[in-house]
N, C-alpha and C positions, 0 to 999 in steps of 0.2 A: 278365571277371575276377570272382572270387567274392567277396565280402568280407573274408574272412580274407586273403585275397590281395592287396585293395587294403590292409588294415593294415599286413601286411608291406615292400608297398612303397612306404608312406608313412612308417614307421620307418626306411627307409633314407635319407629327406632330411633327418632331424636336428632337425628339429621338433615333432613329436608327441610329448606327454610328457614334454616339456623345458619348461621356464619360458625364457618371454622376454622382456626387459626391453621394457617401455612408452618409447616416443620420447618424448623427452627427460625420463624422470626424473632422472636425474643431478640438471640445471637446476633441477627443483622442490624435490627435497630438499635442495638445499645454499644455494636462497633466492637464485641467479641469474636465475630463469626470470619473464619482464617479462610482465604480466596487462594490461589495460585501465588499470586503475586508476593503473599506474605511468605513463602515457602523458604526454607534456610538452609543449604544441606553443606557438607563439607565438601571444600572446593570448588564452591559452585562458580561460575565465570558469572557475570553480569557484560547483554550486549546494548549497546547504544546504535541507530543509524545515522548516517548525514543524510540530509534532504536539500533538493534544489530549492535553493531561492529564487530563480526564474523560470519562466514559463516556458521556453523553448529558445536552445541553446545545442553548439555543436561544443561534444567536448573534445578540447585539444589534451589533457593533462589529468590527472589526479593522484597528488605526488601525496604519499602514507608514509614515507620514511622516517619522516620524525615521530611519527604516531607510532612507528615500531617500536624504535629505540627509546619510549616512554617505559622507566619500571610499570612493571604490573600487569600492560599490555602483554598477550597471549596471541591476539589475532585482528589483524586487519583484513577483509576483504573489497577489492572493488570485483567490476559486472568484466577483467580481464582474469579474474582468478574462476570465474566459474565456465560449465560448459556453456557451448552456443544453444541452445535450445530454448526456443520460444513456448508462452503462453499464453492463457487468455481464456477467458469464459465464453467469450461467444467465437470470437477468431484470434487463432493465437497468434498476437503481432508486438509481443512484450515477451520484453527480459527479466530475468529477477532483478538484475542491476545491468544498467547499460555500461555501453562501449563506447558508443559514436553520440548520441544525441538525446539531449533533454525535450522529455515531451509535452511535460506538464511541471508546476509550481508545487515541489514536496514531493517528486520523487525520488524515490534513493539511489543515493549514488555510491555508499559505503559502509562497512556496517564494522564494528569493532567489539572483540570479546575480554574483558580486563578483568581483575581478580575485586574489582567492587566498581559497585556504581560512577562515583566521582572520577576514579581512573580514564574511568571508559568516555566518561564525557569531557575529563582534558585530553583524551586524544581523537576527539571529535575535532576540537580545536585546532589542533598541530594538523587535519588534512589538509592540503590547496587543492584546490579545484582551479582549475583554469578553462573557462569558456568564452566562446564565440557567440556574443547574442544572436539572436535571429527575431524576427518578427511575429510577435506570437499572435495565437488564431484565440480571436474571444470571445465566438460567435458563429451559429449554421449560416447564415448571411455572408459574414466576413468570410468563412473558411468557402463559401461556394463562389465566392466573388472570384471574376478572372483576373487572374496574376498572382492571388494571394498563395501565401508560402507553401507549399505539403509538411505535415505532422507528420506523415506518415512515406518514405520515398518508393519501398514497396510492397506491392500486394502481400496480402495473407498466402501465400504459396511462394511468396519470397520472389516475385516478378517485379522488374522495375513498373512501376506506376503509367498509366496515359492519363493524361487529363481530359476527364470528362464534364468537368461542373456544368452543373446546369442542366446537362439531358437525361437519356434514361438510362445511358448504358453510367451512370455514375458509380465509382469504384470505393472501396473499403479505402481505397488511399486518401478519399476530397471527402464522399460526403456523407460518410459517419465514423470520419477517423474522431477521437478523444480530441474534445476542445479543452483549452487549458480556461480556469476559470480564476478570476481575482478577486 
């Protein structure tokens, strides 16, 4: 059969050409159709994380205690309750939750599991964080300028860092560590 010939008698099944509705939009547009999120089961935990509010910070502290001792609360974690093991898509040079230093603006720094939503976000509240600012990188420019701060102290193989800005041997630590953005 020639092509024009399979067009023809593929416009004869009623399909081609015609708009056909997506299963189940009806559901979606009218805000019946149930996601993940609407899911309800017994005993289920509800988690909330805290997120940095600055962009690059050493942390000295991050005290959960009172977040414990909230009824309802089941689970606080910070980045000392988990193992040390790094990750990363391209190079793995992240934590799931840090220990030592903020890298960027809205990283997590805690994550808590309470027996409903509101619990969990008043023990968002009750953590402290206590940090050391540091000068944050806002820019390849900035971050390659000499002097400016390291995001990163060492290499993806976990080596301390040389500073190289500016030449060729430039390292995962200066010039395409994560710049923090605002």
């Amino acid at each position: 059969m020639s092509v024009p010939e399979q067009t023809q008698a593929s416009a004869g099944m009623g399909l081609i050409g015609r708009p056909v509705p997506a299963a189940g939009s009806p559901d979606k547009v009218s805000g019946a159709a149930a996601y993940v999120g609407d899911l309800r089961i017994p005993r289920m935990l509800h988690a909330k994380v805290l997120r940095s509010g600055v962009p690059h910070a050493r942390i000295v502290e991050i005290d959960v205690s009172k977040a414990l001792r909230l009824p309802g609360v089941k689970a606080v974690i910070t980045g000392k309750d988990l193992p040390d093991i790094l990750w990363g898509e391209i190079v793995k040079d992240q934590r799931t939750l840090p220990t030592a230093k903020i890298r960027f603006a809205g990283e997590d720094l805690a994550a808590v599991a309470a027996v409903d939503e509101a619990t969990a976000l008043d023990a968002l509240e009750l953590i402290r964080v206590e940090v050391e600012e540091l000068p944050p990188v806002l820019g390849i420019e900035e971050a390659m300028a000499e002097g400016a701060p390291l995001v990163h102290e060492l290499d993806a193989r976990g080596k301390p860092c040389a500073d190289f800005r500016g030449t060729k041997e430039a390292t995962s630590c200066s010039a395409i560590s994560p710049i923090s953005v605002s």
